[in-house]
VOBA-150865 format. One record per residue (C-alpha): x negated, y negated, z negated; residue number from 1. Coordinates in pm, 1 decimal, padded with zeros to 6 digits. Each point is the difference from the previous one (the first is absolute). Example, Ala and Ser with C-alpha at 12.3 -4.5 7.8 and 13.67 -1.06 7.14 Angstrom:
2
{{-01230.0 00450.0 -00780.0} 1}
{{-00137.0 -00344.0 00066.0} 2}
This chain:
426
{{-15069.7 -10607.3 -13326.3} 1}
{{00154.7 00299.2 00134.7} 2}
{{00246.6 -00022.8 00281.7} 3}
{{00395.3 00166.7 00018.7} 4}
{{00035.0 00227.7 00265.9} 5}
{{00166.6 -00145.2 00320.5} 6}
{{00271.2 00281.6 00187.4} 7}
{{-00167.2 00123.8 00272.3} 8}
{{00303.5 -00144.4 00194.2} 9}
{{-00021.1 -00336.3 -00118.5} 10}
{{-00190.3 -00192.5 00271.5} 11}
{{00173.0 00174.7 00274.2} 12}
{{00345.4 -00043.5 -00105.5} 13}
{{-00069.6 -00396.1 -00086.3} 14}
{{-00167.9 -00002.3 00323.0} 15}
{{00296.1 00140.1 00155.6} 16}
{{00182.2 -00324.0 -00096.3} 17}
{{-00226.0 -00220.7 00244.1} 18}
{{-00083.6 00224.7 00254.5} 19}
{{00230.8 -00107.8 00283.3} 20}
{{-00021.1 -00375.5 -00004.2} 21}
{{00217.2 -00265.3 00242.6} 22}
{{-00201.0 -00093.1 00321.0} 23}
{{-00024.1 -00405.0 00014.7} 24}
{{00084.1 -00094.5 00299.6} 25}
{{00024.9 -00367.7 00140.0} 26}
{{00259.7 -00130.3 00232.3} 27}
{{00014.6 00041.4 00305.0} 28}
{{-00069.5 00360.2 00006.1} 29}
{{00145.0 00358.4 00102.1} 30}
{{00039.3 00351.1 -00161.2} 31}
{{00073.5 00330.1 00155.9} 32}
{{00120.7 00290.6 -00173.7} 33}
{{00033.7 00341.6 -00018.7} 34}
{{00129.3 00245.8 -00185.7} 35}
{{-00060.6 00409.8 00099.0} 36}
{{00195.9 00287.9 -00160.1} 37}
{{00021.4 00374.4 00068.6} 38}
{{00311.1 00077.0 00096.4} 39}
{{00020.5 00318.7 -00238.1} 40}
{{-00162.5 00065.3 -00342.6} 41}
{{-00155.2 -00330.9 00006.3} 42}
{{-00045.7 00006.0 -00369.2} 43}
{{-00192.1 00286.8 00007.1} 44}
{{-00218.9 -00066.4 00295.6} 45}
{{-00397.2 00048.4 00063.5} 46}
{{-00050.9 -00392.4 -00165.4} 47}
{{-00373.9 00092.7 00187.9} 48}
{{00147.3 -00030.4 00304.1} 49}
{{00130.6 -00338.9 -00060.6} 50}
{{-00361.1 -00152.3 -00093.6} 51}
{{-00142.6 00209.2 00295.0} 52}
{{00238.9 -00195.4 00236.5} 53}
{{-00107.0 -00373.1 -00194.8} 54}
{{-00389.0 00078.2 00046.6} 55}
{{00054.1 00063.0 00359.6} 56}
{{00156.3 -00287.4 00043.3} 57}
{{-00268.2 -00151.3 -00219.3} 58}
{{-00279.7 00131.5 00200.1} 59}
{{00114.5 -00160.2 00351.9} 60}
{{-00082.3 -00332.2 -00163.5} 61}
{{-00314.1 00127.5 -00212.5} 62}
{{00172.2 -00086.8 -00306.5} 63}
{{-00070.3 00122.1 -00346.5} 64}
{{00155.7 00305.5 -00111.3} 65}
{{00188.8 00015.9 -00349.2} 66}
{{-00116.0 00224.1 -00299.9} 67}
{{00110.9 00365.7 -00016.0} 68}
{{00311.6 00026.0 -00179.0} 69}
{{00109.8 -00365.0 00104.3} 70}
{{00392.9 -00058.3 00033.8} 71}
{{-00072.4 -00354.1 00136.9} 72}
{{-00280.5 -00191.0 00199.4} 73}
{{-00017.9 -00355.4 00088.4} 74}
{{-00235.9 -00114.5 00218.8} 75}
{{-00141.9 -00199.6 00370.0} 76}
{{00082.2 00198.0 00344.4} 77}
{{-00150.1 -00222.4 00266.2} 78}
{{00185.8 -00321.3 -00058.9} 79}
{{00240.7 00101.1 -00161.8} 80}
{{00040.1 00190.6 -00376.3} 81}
{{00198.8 00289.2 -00080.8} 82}
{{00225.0 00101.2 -00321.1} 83}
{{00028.7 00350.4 -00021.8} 84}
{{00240.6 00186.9 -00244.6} 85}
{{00098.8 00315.5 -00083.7} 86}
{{00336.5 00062.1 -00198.3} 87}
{{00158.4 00313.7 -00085.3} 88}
{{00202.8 00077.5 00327.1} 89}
{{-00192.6 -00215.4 00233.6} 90}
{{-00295.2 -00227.5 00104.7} 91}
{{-00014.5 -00359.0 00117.9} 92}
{{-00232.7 -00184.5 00189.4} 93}
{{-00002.7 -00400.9 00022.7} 94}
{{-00207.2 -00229.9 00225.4} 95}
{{-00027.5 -00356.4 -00034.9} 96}
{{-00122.0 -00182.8 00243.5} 97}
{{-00061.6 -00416.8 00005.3} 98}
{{00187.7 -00205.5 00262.3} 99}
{{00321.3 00084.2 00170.5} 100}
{{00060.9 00117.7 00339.0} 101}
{{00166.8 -00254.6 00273.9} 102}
{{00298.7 00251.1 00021.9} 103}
{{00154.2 00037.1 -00332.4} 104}
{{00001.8 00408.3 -00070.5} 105}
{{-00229.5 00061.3 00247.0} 106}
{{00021.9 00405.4 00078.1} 107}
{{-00352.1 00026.6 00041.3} 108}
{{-00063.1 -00152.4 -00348.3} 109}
{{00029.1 00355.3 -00039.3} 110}
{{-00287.6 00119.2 00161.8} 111}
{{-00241.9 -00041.3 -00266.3} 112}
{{00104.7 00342.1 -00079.8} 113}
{{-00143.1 00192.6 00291.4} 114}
{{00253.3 00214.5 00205.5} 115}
{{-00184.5 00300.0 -00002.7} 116}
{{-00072.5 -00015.9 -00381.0} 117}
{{00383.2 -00024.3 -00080.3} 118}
{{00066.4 00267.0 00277.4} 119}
{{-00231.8 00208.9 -00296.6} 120}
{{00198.0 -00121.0 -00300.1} 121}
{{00025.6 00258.8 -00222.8} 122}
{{00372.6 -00086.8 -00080.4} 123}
{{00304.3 -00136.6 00241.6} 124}
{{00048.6 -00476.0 -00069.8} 125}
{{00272.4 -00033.9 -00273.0} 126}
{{-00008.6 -00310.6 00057.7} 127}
{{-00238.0 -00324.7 00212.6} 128}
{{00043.0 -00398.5 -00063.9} 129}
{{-00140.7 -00268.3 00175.0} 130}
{{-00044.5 -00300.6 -00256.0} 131}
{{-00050.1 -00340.8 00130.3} 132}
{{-00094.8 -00335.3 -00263.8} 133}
{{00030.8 -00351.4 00105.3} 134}
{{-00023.3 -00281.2 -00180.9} 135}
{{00337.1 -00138.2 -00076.4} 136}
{{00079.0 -00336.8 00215.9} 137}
{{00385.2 -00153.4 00025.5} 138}
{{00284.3 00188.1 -00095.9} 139}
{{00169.8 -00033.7 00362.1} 140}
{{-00315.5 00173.6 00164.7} 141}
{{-00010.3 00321.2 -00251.6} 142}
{{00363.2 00027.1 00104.9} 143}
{{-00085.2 00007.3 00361.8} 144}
{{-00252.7 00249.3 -00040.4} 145}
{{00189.1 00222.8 -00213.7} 146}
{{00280.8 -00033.8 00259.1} 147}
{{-00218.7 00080.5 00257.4} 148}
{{-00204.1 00296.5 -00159.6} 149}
{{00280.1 00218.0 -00186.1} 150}
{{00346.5 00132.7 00048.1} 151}
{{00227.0 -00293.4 -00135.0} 152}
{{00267.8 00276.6 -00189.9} 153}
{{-00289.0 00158.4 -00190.7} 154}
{{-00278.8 -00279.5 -00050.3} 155}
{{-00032.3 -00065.6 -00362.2} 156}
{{-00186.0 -00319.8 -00116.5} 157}
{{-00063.4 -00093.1 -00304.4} 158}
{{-00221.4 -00265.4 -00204.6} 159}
{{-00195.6 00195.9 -00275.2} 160}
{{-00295.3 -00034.5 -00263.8} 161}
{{00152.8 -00381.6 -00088.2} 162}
{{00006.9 -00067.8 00354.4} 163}
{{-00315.9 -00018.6 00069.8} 164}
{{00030.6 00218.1 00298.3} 165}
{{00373.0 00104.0 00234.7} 166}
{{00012.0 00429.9 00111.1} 167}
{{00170.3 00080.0 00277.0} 168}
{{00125.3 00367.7 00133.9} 169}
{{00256.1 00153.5 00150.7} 170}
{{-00111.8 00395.2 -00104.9} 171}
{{00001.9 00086.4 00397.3} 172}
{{-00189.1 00154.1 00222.1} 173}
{{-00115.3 -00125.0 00268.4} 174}
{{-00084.3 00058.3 00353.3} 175}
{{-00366.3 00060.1 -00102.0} 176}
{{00095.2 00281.6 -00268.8} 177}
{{-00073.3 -00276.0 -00262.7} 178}
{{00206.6 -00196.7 -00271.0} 179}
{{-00062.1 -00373.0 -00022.5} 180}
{{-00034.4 -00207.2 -00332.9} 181}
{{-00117.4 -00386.7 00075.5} 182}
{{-00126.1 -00147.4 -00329.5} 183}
{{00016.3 -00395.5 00005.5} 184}
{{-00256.1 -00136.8 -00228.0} 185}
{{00025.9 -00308.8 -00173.7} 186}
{{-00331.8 -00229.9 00027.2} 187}
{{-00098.2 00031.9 -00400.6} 188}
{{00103.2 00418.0 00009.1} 189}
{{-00318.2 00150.8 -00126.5} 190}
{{-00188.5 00263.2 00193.1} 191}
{{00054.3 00240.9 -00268.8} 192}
{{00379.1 -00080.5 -00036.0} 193}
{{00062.3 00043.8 00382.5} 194}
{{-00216.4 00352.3 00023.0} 195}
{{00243.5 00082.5 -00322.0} 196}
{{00307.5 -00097.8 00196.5} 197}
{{-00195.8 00169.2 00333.2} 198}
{{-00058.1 00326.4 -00228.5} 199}
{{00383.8 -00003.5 -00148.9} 200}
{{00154.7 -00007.5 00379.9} 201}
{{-00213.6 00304.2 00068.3} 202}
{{00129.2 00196.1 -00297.2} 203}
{{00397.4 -00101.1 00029.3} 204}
{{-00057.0 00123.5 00369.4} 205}
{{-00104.3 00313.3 -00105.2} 206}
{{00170.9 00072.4 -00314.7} 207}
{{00333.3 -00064.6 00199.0} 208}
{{-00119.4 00236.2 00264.5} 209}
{{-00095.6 00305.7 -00224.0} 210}
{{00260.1 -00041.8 -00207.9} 211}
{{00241.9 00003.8 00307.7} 212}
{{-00149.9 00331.9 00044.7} 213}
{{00295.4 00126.7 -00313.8} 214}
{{00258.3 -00112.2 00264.9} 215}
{{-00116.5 00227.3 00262.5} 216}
{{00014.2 00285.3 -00228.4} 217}
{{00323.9 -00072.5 -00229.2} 218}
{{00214.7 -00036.1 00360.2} 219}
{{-00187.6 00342.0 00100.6} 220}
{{00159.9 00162.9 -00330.6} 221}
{{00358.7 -00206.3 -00001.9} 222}
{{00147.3 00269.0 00264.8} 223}
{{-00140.4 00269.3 -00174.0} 224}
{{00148.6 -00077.2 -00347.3} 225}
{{00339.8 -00065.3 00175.6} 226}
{{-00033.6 00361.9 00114.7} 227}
{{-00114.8 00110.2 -00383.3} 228}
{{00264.2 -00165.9 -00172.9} 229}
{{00266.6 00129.0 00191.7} 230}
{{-00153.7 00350.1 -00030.9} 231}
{{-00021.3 -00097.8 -00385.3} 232}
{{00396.1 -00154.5 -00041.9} 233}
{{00104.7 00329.5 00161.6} 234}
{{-00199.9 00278.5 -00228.4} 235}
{{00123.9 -00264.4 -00306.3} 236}
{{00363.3 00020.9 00134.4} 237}
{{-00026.0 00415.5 00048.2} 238}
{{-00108.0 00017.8 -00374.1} 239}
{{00346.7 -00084.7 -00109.1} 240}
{{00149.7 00292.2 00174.1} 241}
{{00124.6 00331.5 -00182.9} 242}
{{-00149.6 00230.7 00213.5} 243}
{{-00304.9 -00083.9 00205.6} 244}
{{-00342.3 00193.6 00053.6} 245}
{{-00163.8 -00252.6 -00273.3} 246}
{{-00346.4 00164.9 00058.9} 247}
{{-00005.3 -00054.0 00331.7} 248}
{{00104.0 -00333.0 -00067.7} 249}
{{-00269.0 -00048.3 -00238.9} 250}
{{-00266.9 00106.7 00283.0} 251}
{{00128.5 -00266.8 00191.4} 252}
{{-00034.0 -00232.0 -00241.0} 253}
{{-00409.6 00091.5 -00096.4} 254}
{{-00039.0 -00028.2 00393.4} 255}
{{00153.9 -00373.3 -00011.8} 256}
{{-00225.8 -00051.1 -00380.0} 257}
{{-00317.4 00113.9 00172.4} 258}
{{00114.0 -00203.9 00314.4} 259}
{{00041.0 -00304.8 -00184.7} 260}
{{-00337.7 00045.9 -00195.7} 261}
{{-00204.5 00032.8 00318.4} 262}
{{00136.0 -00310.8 00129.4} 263}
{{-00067.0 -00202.4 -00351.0} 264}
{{-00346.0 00202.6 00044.2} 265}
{{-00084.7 -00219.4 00331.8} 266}
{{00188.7 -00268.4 -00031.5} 267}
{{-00127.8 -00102.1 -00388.1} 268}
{{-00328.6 -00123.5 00041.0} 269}
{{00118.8 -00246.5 00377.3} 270}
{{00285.5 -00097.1 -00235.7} 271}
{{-00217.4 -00084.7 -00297.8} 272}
{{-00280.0 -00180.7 00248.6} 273}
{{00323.2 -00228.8 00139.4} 274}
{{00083.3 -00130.7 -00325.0} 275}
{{-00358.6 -00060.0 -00082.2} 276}
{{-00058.3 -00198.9 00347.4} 277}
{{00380.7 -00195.1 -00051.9} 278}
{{-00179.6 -00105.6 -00352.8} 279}
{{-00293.9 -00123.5 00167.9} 280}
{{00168.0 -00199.6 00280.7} 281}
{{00258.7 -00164.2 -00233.2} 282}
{{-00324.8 -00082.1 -00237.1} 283}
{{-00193.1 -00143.7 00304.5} 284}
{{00303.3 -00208.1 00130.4} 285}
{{00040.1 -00147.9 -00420.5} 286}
{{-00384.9 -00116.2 00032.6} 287}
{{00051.9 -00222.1 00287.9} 288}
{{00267.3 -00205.1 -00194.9} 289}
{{00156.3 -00088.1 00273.9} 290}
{{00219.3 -00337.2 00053.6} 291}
{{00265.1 -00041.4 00275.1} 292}
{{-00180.9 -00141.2 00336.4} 293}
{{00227.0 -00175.6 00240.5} 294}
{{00308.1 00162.0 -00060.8} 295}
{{-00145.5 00319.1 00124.6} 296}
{{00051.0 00374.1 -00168.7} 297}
{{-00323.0 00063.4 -00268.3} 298}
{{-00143.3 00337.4 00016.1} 299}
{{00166.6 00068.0 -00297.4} 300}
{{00379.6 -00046.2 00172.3} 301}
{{-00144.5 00212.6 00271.9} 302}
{{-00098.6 00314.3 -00239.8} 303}
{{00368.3 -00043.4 -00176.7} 304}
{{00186.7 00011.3 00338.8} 305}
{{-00219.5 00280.7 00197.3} 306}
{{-00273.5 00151.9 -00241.3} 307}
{{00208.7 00064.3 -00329.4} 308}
{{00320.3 00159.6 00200.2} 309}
{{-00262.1 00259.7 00093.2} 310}
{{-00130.5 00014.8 -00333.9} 311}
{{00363.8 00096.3 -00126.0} 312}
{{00030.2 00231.1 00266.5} 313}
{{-00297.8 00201.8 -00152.4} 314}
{{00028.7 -00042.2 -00291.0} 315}
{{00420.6 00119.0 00068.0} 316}
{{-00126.5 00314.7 00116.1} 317}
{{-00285.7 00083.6 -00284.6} 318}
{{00334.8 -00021.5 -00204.5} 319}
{{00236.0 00199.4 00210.4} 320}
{{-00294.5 00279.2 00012.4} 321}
{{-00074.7 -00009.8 -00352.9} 322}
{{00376.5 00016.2 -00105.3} 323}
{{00124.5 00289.3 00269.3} 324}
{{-00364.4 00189.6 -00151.4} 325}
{{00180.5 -00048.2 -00386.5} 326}
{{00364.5 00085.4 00167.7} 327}
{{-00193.4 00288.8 00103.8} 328}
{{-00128.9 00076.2 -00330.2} 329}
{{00347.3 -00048.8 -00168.2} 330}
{{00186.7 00207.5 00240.3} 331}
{{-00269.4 00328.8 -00035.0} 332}
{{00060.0 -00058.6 -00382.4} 333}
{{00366.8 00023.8 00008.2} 334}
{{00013.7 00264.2 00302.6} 335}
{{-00244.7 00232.6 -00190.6} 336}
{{00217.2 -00026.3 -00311.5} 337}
{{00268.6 00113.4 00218.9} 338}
{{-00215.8 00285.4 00077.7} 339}
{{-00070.1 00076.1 -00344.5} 340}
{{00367.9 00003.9 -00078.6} 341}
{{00074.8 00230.5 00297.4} 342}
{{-00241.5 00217.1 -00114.6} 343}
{{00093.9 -00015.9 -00372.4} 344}
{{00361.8 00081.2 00110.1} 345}
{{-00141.5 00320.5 00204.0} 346}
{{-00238.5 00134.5 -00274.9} 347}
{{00338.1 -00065.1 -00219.5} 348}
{{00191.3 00220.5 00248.6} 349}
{{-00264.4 00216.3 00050.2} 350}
{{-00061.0 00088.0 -00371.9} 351}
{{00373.0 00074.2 -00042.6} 352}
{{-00015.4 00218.0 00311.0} 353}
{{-00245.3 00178.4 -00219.4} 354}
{{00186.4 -00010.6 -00319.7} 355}
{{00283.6 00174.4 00212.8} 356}
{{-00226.0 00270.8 00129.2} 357}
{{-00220.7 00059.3 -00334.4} 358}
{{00385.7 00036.8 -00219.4} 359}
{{00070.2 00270.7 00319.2} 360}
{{-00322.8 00145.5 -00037.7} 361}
{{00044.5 00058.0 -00403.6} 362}
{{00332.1 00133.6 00097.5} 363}
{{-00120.1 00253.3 00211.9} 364}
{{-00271.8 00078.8 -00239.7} 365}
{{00231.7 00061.7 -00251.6} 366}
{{00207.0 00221.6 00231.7} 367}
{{-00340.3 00181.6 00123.8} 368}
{{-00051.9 00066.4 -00393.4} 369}
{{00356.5 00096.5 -00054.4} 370}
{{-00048.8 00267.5 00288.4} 371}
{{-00397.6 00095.6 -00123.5} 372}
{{00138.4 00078.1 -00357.6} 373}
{{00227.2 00228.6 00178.9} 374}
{{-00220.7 00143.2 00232.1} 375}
{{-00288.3 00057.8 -00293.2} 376}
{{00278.0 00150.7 -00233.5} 377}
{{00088.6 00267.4 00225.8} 378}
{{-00359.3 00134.1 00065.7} 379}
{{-00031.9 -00050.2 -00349.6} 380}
{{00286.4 00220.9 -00098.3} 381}
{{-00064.6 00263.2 00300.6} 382}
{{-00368.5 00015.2 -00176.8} 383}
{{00148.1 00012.4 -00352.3} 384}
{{00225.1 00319.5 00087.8} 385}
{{-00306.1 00155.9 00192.8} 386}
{{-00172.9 -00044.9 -00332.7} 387}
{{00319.2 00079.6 -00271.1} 388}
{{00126.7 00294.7 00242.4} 389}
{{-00187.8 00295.2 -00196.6} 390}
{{00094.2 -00168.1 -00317.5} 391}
{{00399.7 -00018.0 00082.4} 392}
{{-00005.1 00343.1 00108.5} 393}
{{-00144.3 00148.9 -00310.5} 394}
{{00251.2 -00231.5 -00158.6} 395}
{{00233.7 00096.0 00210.7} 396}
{{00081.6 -00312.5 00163.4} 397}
{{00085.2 00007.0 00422.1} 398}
{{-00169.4 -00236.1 00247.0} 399}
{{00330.4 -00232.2 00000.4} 400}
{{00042.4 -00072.2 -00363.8} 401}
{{-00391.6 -00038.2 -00054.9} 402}
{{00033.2 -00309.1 00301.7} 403}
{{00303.3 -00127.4 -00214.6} 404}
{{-00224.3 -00045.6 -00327.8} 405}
{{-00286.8 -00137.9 00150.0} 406}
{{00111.8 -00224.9 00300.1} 407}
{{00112.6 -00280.7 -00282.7} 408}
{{-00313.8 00014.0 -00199.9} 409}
{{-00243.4 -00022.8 00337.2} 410}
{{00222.7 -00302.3 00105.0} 411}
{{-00057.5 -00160.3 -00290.9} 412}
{{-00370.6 00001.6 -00041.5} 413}
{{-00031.1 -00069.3 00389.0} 414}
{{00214.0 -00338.5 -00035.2} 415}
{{-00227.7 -00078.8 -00335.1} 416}
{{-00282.4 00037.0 00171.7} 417}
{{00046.7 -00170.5 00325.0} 418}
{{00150.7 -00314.6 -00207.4} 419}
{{-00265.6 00008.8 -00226.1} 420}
{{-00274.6 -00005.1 00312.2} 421}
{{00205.5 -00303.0 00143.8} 422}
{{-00037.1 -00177.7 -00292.3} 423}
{{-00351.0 00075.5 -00033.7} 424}
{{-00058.0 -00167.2 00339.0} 425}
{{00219.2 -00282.2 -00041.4} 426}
C-alpha cells in the first residue's frame, strides 16, 4: 500500500516539542546558572561563536560535543552535567551538581565555570544564580534559613506545585555577583517536578532580567521626548498664526517626523522583546500555582509591586513615542495644507497680476496698431501720389488735391487689412 507524503518539516518541528526536557534532580542538590548576552546586536550575532565557546568548555572535561546546528545540548562534564541553551538574544548555561556545600551560596560554587573561559565569553553575564535544594524539614527552620540567607524587605517565599515544595528569593545580588533562590523540597516532590520547579526559577530570573533591559532604554528616551514634544507643542501653536514662514515651519517639523522615526527605528524591536519576556515571566510565575507560605510576599506580590511598575513604565513610553510619531503625522498634514493654501492664494494673486499686465499689454497693442495703421497709411499714400502724380497732371490735378482723394481710400484698406490679419491670428 502506498504511503502519503510526510512534510519534510514534520519530524523536526514535532521534535522541536521535546527537545529541551526538565533535568531530574533529587534533593539535596545545587544548580548554577548563567546566562551570556552581547551587549549590542545580540539578535543578530555570530550564533557560531556561541557553540564555539560551549565546546571549549566541553573539551576541558572531554565531554561530547553536540550536533552541528544544535540550539541545545545536555550532557556529563566531570561530575557534574550541563544544560546548554540558546535563545534569541542570549545563551544560558546550567550546572547541577549533587550535594550541597557546608556554606549555603558558596561563591566558589561558581567555579565550575573556569575563570579564564568566562574571561573569553563571547558576550558580557546578563544575569548568574546560585540555586540551592534542601529537603523541606519544620517550618520554624526554613524560616531561619531564609532569614539568614536573603534580604528580609525583598525575600519572597512562596509554597507552589500543591505544596509539594516552598521557593524562596529575594531578586538580589549578592556579594558574590550571584542571585540566590533556595528551593525547599517536600519528601514525596518528584525528581522531575523539582528539576521543573529548578528549570522555572532559572527562566523567571532571566526573563525579568532581559526584559528589564526595556527600562534601561525607555528612561534613555523619556528626556528626549520631553525635548520633542515641546519642540512639537510649539511648531503646533505657530501654525495658528496669520503670518509665519509656514515652510520653514514645515522643515522643522520633517526634522522632528524623521527624529521620531529613528527613535521608533531602535527602540521597536527592545520594546517588542520586553513585552515578549513580561509574557513569559508572568506565564512562569502562573505555573508554579503558588499558595501563601507563612505570611510571607509570593513571587507573584513581588512582580506586582517592583516588576510590573517597570513594565508600565515601558510600555508608557512605547505609547508616548508612538502617539508624538502620529502628532507628528497630523501636524505635517495640516501644516502642509497650510502650505498649499498659501500657495493657492499666491498663484491666485499671481495670475491676477498677470490678468492686469496681459489687459495692459492688449491695450498697448491696440494703441501700437492704432499708430501702425497710421504710420503704413502715410507711406502708402506718399507711394500712391508717386504713382498717380503723372496721371493728375495730365488731368490736371496738383500734388495737394491728389493727397486729399487718396489719403481716405489708403486709410481704409490699411485698417481692413491689419484687422482682418488680427483676426486671422486670433
Amino acid at each position: 500500500m502506498a504511503q502519503i507524503e510526510d512534510h519534510k518539516l514534520r519530524y523536526a518541528l514535532a521534535n522541536e516539542l521535546h527537545a529541551r526536557p526538565f533535568p531530574s534532580l533529587d534533593a539535596p542538590c545545587f544548580a548554577v546558572y548563567l546566562a551570556i548576552k552581547q551587549p549590542d546586536n545580540a539578535a543578530g550575532r555570530d550564533r557560531q561563536a556561541d557553540v564555539d565557546h560551549l565546546i571549549a568548555l566541553l573539551d576541558r572535561f572531554g565531554a561530547a560535543h553536540p550536533k552541528p546546528g544544535a540550539n541545545h545540548f545536555f550532557g556529563e562534564i566531570g561530575k557534574y552535567r550541563l544544560k546548554w541553551e540558546s535563545h534569541t538574544e542570549f545563551v544560558t548555561y546550567t550546572v547541577f551538581g549533587d550535594g550541597n556545600a557546608a556554606k549555603p551560596f558558596d561563591p566558589s560554587m561558581f567555579d565550575v565555570f573556569p575563570e579564564d573561559w568566562l574571561a573569553q565569553a563571547p558576550g558580557v553575564r546578563v544575569t548568574s544564580a546560585l540555586i540551592r535544594v534542601e529537603t523541606r524539614t519544620n517550618e520554624a527552620e526554613m524560616r531561619e534559613k531564609i532569614d539568614a540567607w536573603f534580604v528580609p524587605e525583598s525575600v519572597a517565599a512562596t509554597y507552589v506545585l500543591g505544596r509539594d515544595a516552598v521557593l524562596a528569593a529575594d531578586f538580589r545580588i549578592d556579594e558574590g555577583g550571584h542571585t540566590r533562590c533556595a528551593v525547599f523540597a517536600a519528601e514525596g516532590c518528584s525528581p522531575r517536578r523539582i528539576g521543573r520547579i529548578v528549570q522555572r526559577l532559572c527562566e523567571i530570573e532571566t526573563y525579568k532580567q532581559m526584559s528589564m533591559l526595556g527600562l534601561a532604554r525607555a528612561r534613555a528616551l523619556q528626556g528626549r521626548l520631553g525635548g520633542i514634544g515641546d519642540e512639537l507643542s510649539g511648531l503646533v501653536t505657530g501654525m495658528g498664526e496669520p503670518e509665519g514662514a509656514s515652510e520653514e515651519r514645515l522643515k522643522d517639523l520633517l526634522k522632528i517626523s524623521a527624529e521620531l522615526e529613528k527613535l521608533n527605528a531602535q527602540s521597536s524591536f527592545r520594546f517588542g522583546a520586553t513585552g515578549a519576556y513580561e509574557a513569559i515571566v508572568n506565564q512562569r510565575i502562573e505555573v508554579l500555582r503558588e499558595e501563601r507560605w507563612d505570611g510571607r510576599q509570593t513571587f507573584r506580590e513581588f512582580m506586582t509591586r517592583r516588576y510590573e511598575p517597570a513594565m508600565r513604565t515601558v510600555k508608557s513610553v512605547e505609547r508616548q513615542l508612538h502617539d508624538m510619531a502620529e502628532r507628528a503625522m497630523r501636524a505635517g498634514d495640516l501644516l502642509r495644507t497650510k502650505v498649499d493654501v498659501e500657495r493657492s492664494a499666491q498663484n491666485q494673486a499671481l495670475l491676477e497680476s498677470m490678468d492686469r499686465r496681459a489687459d495692459l499689454q492688449l491695450r498697448l497693442q491696440q494703441t501700437v496698431e492704432g499708430l501702425s495703421v497710421v504710420a503704413i497709411s502715410y507711406y502708402a499714400v506718399s507711394l500712391g501720389a508717386y504713382l498717380l502724380g503723372p496721371v493728375a497732371k495730365a488731368m490736371h490735378i496738383d500734388k495737394a488735391e491728389l493727397l486729399a482723394l487718396i489719403t481716405l481710400p489708403v486709410v481704409a484698406v490699411v485698417w481692413f487689412t491689419v484687422r482682418r490679419i488680427r483676426k486671422k491670428f486670433h
